[in-house]
N, C-alpha and C positions, 0 to 999 in steps of 0.2 A: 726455510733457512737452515744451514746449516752450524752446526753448533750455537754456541750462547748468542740469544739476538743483542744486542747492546740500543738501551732506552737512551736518551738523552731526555733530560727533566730541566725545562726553562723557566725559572721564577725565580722574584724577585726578593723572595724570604728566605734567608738561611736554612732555617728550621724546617718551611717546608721541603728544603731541597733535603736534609738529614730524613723527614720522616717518608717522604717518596721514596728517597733511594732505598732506605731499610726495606719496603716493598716491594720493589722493584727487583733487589737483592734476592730478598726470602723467595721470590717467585722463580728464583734461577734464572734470571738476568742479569745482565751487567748494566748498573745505573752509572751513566754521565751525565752530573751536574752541570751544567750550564745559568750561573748566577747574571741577574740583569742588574745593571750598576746602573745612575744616573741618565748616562749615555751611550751605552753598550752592552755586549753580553759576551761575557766570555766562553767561546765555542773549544770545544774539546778537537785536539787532531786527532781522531780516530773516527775510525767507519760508524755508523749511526746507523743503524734497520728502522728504528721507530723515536716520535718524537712523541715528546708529553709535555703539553705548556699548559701556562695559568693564562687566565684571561684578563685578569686586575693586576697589568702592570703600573709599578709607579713610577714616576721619571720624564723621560723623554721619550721612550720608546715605547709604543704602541702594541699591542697583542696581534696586531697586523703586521706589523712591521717585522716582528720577533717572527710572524711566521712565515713572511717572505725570505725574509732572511735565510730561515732555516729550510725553506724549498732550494734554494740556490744553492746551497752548501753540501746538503744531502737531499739529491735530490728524487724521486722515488720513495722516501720515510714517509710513510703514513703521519699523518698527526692527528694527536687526539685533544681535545682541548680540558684541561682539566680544571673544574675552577666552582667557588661558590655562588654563581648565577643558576637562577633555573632552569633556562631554557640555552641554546646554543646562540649566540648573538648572533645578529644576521651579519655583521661584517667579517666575522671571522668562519661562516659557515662555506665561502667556499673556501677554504685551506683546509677545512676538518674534514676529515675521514670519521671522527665519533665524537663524542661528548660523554663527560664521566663528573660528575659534581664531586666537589671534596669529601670527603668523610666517606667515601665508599669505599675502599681496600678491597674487596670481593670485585665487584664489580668495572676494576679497572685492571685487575689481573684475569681476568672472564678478557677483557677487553685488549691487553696486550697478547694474549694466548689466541684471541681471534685473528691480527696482524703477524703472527710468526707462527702463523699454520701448526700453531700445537691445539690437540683437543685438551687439552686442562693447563692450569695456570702453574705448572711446577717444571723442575729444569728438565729436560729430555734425558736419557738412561743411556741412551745409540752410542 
């Protein structure tokens, strides 16, 4: 990819969208918040290389759904599912390209740096 990859972060908590993006950010990416409301989720008009969703949505909309959605829209983005379950669910494992549990920070920047063909998790210098 060239220059900054831009994440899209799909959940349905404020706070996690604030403290993803801050990571996302720090990692020399461009984080797009994408918040899930009752019924919707508000997609960003802009290009998207990579997606990062939660898997405990609450509402009406499904963590499948969210990530149909977001194949049709961007489509080619990698998704990674990002979420405090242990394992990958199996309903959502064919959409996912990886699986990253909460509270790892390291290892979901290991993980967008695998998707945007960088060897380490910081912005490109080129």
């Amino acid at each position: 990819m060239n220059g900054t990859a831009t994440v899209l972060i799909i959940d349905d908590d404020p706070t996690h969208l604030k403290i993803y993006g801050w990571i996302v950010n720090a990692a020399g990416y461009e984080a797009l918040p994408a918040l899930v409301n009752l019924d919707r989720i508000e997609f960003p008009q802009k290009r998207v290389d990579i997606v990062v969703m939660d898997y405990r949505l609450t509402g009406q909309i499904t963590a499948v759904q969210a990530a149909e959605l977001a194949q049709s829209l961007y489509p080619g983005a990698p998704i990674i599912v990002l979420s405090d379950v242990y394992d990958l669910p199996s309903d959502i494992a064919p959409y996912a390209q990886a699986f990253v549990r909460k509270g790892e920070p390291a290892k979901l920047v290991e993980t967008l740096a695998k998707f945007s063909n960088r060897s380490e998790g910081f912005a490109d210098t080129a």
